[in-house]
N, C-alpha and C positions, 0 to 999 in steps of 0.2 A: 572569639568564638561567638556564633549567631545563637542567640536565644529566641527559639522559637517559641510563635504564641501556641495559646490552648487550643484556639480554636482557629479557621481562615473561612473564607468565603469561597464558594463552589457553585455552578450552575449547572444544575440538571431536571429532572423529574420528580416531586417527590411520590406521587404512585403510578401508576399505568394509565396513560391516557391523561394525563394531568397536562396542563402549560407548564412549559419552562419557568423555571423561579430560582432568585437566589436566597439562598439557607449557607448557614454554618456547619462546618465538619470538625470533630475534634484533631488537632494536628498530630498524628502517631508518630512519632519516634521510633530508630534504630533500637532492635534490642544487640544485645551479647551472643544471645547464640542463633544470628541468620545473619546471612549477610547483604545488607541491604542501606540503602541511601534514599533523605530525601531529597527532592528538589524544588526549589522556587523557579514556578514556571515564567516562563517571558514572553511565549508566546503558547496554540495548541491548535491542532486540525482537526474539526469535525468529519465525522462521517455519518454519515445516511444507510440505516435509521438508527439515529443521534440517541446516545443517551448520556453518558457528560464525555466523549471523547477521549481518543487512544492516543493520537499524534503528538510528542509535545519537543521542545527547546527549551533550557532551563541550566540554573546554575545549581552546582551542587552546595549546600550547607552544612549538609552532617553525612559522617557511612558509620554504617556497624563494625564491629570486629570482622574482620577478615578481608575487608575490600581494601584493597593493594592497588586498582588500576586505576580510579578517578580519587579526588580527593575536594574538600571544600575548594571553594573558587571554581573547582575546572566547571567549562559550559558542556552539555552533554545532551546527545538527542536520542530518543528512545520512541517505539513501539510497544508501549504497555497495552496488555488487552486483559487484565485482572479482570475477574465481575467485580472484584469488591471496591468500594467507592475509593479506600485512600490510593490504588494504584491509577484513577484517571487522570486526564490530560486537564480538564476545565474548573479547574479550582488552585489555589495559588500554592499549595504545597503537599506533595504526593509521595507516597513512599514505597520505592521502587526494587526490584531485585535485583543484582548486578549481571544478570545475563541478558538483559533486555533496554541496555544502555549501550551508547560509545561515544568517546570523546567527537565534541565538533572539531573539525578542523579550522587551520584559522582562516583557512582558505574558500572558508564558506560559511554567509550568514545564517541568523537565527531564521529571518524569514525563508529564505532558501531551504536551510536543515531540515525543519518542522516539515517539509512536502517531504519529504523521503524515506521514512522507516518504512513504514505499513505495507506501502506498494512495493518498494527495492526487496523487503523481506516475503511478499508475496511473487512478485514475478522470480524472485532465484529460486523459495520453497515450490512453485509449481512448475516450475521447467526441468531442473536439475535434480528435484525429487519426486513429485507427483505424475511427470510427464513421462521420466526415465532416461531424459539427456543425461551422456554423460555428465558427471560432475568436473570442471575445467580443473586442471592440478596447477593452472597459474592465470590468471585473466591480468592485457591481454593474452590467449592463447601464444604459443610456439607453435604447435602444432596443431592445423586444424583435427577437429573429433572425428571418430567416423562417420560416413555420411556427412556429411558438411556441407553437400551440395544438394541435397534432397532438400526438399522444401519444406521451411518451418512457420505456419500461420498462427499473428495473432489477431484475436478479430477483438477491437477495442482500443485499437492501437493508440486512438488521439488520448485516452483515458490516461489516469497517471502508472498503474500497474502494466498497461499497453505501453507506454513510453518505455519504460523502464525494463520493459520483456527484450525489447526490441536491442535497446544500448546492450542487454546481457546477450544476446544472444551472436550479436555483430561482436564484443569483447571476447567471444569465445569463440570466436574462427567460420560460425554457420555464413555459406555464400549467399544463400538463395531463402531470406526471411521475406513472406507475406506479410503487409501491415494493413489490416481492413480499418478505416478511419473515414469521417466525413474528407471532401476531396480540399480542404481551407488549412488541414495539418499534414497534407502531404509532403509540401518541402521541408518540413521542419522533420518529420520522419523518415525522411532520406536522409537529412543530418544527422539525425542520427545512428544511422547504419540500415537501416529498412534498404530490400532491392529492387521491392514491386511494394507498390501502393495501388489500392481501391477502394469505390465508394464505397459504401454500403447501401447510397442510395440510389445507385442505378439499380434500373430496373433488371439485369441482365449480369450482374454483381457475379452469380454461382458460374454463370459460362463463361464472365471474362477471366476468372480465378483455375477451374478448369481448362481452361483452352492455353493459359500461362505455366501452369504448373505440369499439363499433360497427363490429367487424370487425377484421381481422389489423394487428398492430402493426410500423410501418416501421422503428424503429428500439429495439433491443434490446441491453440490455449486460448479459449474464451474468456475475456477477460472483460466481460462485460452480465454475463449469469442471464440472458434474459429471454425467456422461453420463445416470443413469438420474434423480436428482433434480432437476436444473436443465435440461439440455439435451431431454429427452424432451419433458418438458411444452410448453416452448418451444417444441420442434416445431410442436403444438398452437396457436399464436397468432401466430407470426414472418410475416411478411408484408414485409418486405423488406429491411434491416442485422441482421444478428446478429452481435456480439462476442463473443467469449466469453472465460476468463481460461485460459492454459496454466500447467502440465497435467490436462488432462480427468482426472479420479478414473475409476475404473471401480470398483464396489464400494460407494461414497457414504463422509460423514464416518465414521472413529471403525472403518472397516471394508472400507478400501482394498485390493484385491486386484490393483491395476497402476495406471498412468498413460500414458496416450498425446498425441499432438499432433492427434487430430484426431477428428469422431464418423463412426460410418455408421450415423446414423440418418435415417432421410430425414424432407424438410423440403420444403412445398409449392417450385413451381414456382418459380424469379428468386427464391430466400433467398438473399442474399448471407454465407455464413459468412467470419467473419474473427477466427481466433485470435489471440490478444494474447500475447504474452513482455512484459512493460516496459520489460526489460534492453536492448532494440533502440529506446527513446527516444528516446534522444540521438542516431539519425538523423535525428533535424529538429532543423535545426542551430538553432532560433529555442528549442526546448524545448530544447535541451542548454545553450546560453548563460544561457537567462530562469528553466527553469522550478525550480531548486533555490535557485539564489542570489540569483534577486529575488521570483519569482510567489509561491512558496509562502511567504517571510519574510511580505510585503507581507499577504498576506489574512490572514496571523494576527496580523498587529501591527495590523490594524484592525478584530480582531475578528467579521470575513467567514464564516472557516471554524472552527467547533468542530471542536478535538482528541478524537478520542474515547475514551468512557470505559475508566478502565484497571483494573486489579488488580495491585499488587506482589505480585511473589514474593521469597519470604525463604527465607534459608538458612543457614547458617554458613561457606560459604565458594563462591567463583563457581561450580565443580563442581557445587555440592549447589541450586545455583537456577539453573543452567541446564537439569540433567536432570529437577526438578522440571516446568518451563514445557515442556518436551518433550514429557514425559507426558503433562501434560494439553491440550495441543493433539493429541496422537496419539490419546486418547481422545475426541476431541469434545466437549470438558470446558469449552470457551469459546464466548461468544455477548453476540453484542454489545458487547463490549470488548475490549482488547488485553493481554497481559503483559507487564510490564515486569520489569525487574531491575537491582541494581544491579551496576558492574564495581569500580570503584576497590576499592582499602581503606580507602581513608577515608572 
């Protein structure tokens, strides 16, 4: 049995607007009546804007009464988005609730695993619930959905939640998916099922997307939130669902000047706008039960959904590669891949 210490090491904020620093967290333990598990992390994925991270791979050491699916030893990857400190990703032991876990496959490493939760559980939560696709009764598909040939845009494509709309949507029988990405990740997103790719940065973007698709596009998932580079354009082609990811940038990547929940940019007639948080998931009680601890194991133990590509960060100690991966996601220094890192000391 693993005896856990008192206390471990964590990196994050200690108040608002502070530098990053590492500090001690008391190590909580399983009680008797929840049912929940810690885990010693091994690696964790930051996100922007960072506060000790949600992403993580880790091995399990202890469950509470009632956890029947994982058990000490198994490795396990999760999407924890708790506020409260012991469920983050960037401290070496975290304690977690069993619906926001699933075993790794062996078919896929820790570095690999770690880019997966957040995004796979946001492109499924906004396409198959926030957008109104059907929801697939088997991926791959048998049978394409209705509509299946209508066209399904997502603008962000190169992004990891972009990637991963894209592989779900091609797994679920759609012909005719739009992937707006810089033009450097377009063979990689035809690999992955994408049918039309375009830049974003041509100047002429809205008419080659219109003149492809034959008029305004009914369903949209901006998977990028950014009022003047994603959302404007959109304006330009949304024709009836629009998604989009919170919180809206104001300012674009790498040069942020706020964040809001919402745009006022106007958008023709009957646009349906629907902001996405992900963190409000697990109000469909069918994705809080299914979709960490079976859906998303299951597609990558058979190989369905690519992890996407990553970059280690290295450092000398977790301080020195978490403010590293900060950095360079504050600069817009990433694209097309995820950062990883590792926690343990070992």
């Amino acid at each position: 049995m693993t005896v856990l210490p008192e206390t471990h090491e964590a990196v994050g904020q200690l108040e608002a607007g502070a530098a990053l620093s590492a500090f001690q967290l008391p190590t909580r333990k399983p009680g008797t009546a929840v049912t929940v598990w810690i885990v010693d992390f091994r690696l964790a994925d930051p996100q922007y804007p960072f506060v000790v991270g949600e992403n993580l791979v880790g091995d399990v050491v202890a469950v509470g009464e009632g956890v029947t699916d994982v058990k000490p030893g198994d490795k396990v990857l999760s999407f924890s988005f708790v506020p409260e400190n012991y469920g983050k990703a960037s401290q070496e032991y975290a304690l977690l609730s069993k619906w926001v876990v699933g075993k790794l496959p062996d078919n896929i490493s820790p570095e690999e695993g770690v880019t997966v939760s957040d995004n796979l559980v946001t492109a499924y939560y906004s396409l198959f619930d926030q957008l109104g696709l059907p929801v697939p009764p088997a991926l791959p598909a048998i049978i394409p959905p209705e509509g299946a040939d209508s066209p399904v845009l997502i603008w962000g494509a190169g992004g990891s939640a972009g990637q991963y709309s894209v592989q779900l949507l091609s797994l679920a029988g759609y012909k005719s998916i739009f992937a707006i990405a810089s033009s450097r990740h377009h063979d990689y997103l035809r690999s992955l099922g994408a049918t039309h790719t375009f830049d974003y940065n041509s100047p002429n973007v809205t008419d080659e997307i219109l003149a492809a698709a034959g008029g305004p596009i009914k369903h949209v998932l901006d998977a990028v939130g950014d009022e003047e580079n994603s959302l404007k354009p959109i304006s330009k082609i949304a024709g009836g669902k629009l998604a989009f990811l919170l919180p809206v940038r104001v300012g674009g990547a790498g040069a942020v000047q706020g964040v809001k929940r919402t745009t006022d940019l106007p958008f023709a007639e009957g646009v349906q706008l629907i902001p996405i948080a992900t963190r409000f998931y697990d109000k469909n009680s069918h994705l809080k039960t299914d979709l960490q601890p079976h859906i998303i194991p299951d597609l990558l133990r058979r190989g369905l959904v690519k992890p996407n590509r990553y970059r280690e960060v290295q450092g000398a100690n977790l301080l020195e590669r978490v403010s590293t991966a900060v950095d360079l996601l504050r600069r817009g220094a990433v694209s097309g891949e995820r950062l990883v890192f590792r926690v343990a000391k070992d």
